[in-house]
mmCIF file of the N, C-alpha and C atoms, coordinates in Angstrom:
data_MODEL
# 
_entry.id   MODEL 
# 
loop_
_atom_site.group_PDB 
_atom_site.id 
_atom_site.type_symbol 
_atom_site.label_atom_id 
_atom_site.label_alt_id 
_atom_site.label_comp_id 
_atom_site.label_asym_id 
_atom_site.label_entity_id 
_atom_site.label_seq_id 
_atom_site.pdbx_PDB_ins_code 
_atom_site.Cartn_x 
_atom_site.Cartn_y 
_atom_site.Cartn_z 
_atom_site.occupancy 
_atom_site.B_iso_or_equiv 
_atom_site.pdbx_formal_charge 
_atom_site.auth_seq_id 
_atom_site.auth_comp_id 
_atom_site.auth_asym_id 
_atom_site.auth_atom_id 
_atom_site.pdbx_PDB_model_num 
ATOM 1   N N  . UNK A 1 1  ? 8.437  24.234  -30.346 1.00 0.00 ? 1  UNK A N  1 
ATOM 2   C CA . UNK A 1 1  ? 9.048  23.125  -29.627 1.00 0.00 ? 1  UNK A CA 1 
ATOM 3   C C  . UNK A 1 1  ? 8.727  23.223  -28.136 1.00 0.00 ? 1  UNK A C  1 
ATOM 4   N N  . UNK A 1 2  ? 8.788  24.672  -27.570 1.00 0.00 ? 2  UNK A N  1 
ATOM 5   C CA . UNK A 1 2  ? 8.960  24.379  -26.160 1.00 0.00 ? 2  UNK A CA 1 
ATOM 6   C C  . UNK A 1 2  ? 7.265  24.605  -26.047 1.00 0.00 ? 2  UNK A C  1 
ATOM 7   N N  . UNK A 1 3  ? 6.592  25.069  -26.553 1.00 0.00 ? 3  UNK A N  1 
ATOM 8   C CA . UNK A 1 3  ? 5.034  24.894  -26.668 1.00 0.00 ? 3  UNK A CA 1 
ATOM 9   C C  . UNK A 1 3  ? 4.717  23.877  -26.586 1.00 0.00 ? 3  UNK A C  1 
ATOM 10  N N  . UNK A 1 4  ? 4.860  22.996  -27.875 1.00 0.00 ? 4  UNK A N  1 
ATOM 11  C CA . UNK A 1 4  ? 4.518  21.579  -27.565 1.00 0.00 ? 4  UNK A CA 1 
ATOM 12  C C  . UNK A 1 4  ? 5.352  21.075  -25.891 1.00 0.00 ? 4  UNK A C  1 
ATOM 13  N N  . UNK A 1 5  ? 5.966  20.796  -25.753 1.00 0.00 ? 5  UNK A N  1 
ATOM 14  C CA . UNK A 1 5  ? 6.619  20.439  -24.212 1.00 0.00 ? 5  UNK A CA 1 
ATOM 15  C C  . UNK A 1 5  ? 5.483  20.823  -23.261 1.00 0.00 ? 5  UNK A C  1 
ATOM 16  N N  . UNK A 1 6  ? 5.291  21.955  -23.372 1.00 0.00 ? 6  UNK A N  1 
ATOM 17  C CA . UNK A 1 6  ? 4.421  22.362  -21.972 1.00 0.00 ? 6  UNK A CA 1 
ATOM 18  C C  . UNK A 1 6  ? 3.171  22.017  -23.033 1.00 0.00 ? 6  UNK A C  1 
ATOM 19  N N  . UNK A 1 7  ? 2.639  22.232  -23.523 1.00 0.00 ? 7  UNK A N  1 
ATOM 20  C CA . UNK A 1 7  ? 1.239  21.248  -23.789 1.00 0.00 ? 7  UNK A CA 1 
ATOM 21  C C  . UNK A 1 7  ? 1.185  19.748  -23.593 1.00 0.00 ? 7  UNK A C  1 
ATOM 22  N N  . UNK A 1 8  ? 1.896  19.473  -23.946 1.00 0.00 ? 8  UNK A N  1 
ATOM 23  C CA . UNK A 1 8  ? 2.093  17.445  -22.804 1.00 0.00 ? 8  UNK A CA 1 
ATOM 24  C C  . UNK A 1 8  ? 2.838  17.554  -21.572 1.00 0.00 ? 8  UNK A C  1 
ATOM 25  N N  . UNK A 1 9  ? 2.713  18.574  -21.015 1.00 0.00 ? 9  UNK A N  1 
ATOM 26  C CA . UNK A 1 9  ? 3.072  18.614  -19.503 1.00 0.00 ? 9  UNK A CA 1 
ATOM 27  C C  . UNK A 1 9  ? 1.728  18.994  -19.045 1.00 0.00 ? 9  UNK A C  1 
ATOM 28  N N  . UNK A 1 10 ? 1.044  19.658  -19.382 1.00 0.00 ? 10 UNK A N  1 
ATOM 29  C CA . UNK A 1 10 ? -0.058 19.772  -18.799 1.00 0.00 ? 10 UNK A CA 1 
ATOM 30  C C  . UNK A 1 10 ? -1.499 19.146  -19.136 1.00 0.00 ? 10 UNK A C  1 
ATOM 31  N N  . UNK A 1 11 ? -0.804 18.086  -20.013 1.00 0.00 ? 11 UNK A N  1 
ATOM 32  C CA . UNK A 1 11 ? -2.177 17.267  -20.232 1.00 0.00 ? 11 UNK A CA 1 
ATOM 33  C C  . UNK A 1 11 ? -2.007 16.366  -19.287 1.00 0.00 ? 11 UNK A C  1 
ATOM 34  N N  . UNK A 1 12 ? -0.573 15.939  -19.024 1.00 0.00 ? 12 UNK A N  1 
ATOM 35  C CA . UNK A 1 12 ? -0.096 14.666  -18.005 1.00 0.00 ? 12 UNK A CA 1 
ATOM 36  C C  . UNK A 1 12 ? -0.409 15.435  -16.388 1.00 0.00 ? 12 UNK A C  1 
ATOM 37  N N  . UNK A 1 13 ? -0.149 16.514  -16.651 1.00 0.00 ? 13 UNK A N  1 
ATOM 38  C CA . UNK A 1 13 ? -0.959 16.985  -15.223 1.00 0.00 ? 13 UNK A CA 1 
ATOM 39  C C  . UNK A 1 13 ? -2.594 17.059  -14.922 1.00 0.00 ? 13 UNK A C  1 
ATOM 40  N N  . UNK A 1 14 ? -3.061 16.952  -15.966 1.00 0.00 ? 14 UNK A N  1 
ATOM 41  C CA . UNK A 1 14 ? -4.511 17.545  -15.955 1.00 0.00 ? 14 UNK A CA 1 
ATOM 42  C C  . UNK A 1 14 ? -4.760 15.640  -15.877 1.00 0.00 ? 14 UNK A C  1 
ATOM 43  N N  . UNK A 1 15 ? -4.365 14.842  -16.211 1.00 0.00 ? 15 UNK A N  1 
ATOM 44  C CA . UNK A 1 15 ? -4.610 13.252  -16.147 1.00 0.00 ? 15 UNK A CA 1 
ATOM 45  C C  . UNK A 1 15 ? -4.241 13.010  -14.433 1.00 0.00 ? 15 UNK A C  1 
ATOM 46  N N  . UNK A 1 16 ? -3.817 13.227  -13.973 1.00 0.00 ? 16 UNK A N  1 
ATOM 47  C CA . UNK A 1 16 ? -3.003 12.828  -12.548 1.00 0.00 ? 16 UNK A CA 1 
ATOM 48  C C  . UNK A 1 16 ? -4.539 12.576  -11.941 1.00 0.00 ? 16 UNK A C  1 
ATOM 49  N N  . UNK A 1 17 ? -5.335 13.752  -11.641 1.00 0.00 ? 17 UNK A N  1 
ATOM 50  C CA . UNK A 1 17 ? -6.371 13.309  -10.926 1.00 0.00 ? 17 UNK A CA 1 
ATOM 51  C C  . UNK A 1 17 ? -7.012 11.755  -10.864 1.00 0.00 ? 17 UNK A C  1 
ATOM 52  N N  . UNK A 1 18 ? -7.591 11.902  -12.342 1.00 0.00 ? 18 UNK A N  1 
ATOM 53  C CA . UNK A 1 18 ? -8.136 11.104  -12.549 1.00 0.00 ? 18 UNK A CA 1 
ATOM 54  C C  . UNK A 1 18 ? -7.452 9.275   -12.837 1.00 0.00 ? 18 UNK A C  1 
ATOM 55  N N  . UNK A 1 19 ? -6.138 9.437   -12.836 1.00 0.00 ? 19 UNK A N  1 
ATOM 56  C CA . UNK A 1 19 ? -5.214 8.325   -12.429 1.00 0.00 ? 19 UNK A CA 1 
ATOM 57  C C  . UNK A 1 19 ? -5.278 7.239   -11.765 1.00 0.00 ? 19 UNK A C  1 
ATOM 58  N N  . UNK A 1 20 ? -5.262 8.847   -10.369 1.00 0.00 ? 20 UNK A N  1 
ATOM 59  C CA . UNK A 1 20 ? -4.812 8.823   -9.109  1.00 0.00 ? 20 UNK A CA 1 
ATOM 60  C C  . UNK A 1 20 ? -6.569 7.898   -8.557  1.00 0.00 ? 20 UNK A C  1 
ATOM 61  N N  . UNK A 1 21 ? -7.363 8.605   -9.226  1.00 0.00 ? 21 UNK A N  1 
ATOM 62  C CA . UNK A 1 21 ? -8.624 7.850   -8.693  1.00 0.00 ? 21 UNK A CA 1 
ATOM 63  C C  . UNK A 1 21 ? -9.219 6.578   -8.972  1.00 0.00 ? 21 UNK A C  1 
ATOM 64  N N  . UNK A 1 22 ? -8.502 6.332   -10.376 1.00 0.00 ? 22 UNK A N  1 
ATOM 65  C CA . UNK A 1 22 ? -8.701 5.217   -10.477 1.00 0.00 ? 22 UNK A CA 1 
ATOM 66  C C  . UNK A 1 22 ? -8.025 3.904   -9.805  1.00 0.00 ? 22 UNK A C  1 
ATOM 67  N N  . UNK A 1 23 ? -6.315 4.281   -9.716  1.00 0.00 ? 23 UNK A N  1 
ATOM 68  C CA . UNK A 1 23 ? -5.550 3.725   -8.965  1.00 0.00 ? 23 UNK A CA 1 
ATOM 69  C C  . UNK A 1 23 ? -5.956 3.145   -7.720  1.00 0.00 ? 23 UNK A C  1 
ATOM 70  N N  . UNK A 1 24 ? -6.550 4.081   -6.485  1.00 0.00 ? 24 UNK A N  1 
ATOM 71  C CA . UNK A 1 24 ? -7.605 3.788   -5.361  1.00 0.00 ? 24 UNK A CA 1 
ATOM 72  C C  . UNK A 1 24 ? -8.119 2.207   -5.332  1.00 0.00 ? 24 UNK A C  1 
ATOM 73  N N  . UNK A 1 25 ? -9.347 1.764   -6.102  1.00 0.00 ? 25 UNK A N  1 
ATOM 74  C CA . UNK A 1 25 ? -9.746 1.021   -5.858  1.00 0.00 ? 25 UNK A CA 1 
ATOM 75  C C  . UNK A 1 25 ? -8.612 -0.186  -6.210  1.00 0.00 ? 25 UNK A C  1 
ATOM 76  N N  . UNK A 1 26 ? -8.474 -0.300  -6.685  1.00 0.00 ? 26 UNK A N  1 
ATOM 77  C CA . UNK A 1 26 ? -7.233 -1.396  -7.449  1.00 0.00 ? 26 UNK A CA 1 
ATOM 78  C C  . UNK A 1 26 ? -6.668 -1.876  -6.004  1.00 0.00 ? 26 UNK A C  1 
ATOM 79  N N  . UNK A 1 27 ? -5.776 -0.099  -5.785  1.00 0.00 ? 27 UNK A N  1 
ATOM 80  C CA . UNK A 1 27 ? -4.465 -0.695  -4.384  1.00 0.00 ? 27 UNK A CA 1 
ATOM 81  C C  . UNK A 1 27 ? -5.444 -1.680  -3.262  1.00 0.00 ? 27 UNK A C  1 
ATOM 82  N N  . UNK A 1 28 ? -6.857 -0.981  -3.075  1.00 0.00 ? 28 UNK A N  1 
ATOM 83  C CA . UNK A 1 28 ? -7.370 -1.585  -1.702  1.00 0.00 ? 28 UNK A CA 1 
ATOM 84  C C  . UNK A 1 28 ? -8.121 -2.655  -2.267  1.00 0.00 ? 28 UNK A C  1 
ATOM 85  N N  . UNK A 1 29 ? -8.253 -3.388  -3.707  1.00 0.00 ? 29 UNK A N  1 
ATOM 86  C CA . UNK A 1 29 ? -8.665 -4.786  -4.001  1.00 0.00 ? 29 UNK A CA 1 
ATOM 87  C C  . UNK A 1 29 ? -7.252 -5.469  -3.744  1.00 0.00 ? 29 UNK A C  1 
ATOM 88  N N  . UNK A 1 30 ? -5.854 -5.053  -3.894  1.00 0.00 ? 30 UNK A N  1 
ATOM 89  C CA . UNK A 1 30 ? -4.689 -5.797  -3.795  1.00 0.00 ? 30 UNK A CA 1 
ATOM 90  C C  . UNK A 1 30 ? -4.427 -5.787  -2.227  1.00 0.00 ? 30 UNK A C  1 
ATOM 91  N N  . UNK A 1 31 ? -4.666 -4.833  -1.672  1.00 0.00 ? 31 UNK A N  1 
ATOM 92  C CA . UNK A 1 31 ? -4.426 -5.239  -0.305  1.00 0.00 ? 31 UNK A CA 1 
ATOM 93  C C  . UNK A 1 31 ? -5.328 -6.284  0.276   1.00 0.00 ? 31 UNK A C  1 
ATOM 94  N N  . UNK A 1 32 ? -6.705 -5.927  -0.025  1.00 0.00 ? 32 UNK A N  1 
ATOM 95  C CA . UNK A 1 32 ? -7.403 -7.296  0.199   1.00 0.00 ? 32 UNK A CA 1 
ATOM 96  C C  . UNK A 1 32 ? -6.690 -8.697  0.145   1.00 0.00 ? 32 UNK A C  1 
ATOM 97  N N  . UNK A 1 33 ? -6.538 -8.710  -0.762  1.00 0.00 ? 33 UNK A N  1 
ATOM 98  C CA . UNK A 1 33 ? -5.892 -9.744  -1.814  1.00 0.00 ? 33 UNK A CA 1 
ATOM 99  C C  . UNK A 1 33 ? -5.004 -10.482 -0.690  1.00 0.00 ? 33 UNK A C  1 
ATOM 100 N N  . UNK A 1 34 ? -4.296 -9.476  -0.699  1.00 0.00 ? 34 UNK A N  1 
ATOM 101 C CA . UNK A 1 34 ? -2.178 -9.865  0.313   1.00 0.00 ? 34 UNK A CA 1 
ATOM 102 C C  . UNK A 1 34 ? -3.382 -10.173 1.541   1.00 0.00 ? 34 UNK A C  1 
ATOM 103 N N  . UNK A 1 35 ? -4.324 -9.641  2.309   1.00 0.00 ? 35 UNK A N  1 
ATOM 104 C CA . UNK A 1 35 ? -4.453 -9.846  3.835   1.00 0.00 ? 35 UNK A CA 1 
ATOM 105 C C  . UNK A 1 35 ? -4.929 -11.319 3.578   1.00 0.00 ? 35 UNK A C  1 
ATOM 106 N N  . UNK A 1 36 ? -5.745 -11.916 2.629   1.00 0.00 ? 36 UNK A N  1 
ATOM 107 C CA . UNK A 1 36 ? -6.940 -12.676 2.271   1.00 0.00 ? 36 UNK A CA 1 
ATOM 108 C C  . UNK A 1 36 ? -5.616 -14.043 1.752   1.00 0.00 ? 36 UNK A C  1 
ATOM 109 N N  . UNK A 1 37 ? -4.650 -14.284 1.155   1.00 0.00 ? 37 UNK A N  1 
ATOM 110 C CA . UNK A 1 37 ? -3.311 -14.870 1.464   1.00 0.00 ? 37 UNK A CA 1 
ATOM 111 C C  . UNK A 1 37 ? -2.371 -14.905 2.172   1.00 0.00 ? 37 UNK A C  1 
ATOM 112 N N  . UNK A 1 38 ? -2.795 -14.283 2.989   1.00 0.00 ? 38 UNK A N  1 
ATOM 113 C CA . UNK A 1 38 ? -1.830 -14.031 4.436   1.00 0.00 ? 38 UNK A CA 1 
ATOM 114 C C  . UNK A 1 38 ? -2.827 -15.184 5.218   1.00 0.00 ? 38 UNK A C  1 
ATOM 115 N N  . UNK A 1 39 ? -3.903 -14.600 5.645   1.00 0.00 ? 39 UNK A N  1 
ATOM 116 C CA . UNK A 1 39 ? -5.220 -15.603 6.282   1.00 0.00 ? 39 UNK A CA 1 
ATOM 117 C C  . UNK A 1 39 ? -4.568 -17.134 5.427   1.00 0.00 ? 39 UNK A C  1 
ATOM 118 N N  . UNK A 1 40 ? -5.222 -17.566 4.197   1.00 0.00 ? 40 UNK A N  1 
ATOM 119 C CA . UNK A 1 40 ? -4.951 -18.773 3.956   1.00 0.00 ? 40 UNK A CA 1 
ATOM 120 C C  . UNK A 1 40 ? -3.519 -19.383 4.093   1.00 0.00 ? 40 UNK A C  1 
ATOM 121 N N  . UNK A 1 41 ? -2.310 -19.129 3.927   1.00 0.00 ? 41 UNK A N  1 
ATOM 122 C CA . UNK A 1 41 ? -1.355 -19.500 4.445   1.00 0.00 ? 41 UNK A CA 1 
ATOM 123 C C  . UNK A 1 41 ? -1.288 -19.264 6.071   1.00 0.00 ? 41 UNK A C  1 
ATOM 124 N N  . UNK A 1 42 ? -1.451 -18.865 6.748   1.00 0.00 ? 42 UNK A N  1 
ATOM 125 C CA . UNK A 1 42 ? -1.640 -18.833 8.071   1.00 0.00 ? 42 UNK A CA 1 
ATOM 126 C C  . UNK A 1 42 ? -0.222 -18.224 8.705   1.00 0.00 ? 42 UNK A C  1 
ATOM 127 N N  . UNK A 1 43 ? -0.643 -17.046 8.156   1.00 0.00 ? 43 UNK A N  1 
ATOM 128 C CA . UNK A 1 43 ? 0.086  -15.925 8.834   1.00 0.00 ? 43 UNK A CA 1 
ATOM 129 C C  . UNK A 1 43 ? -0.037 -14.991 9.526   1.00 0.00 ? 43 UNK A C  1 
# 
């Protein structure tokens, strides 16, 4: 039981990196996004 536990604790850790990197491009296409509707509403 507590084996299994820490074997999906450390797969969810061993995933974080690669998450985390994918996450990246996304946030700075959405910030685009918000500045690029900010511009057209005229803010």
């Amino acid at each position: 039981m507590i084996t299994a536990k820490l074997t999906a604790a450390q797969k969810v850790l061993a995933a974080i990196p690669a998450t985390v990197a994918a996450a990246k491009p996304v946030g700075e296409l959405v910030g685009r996004a918000l500045v690029w509707c900010g511009k057209a509403v005229g803010m």
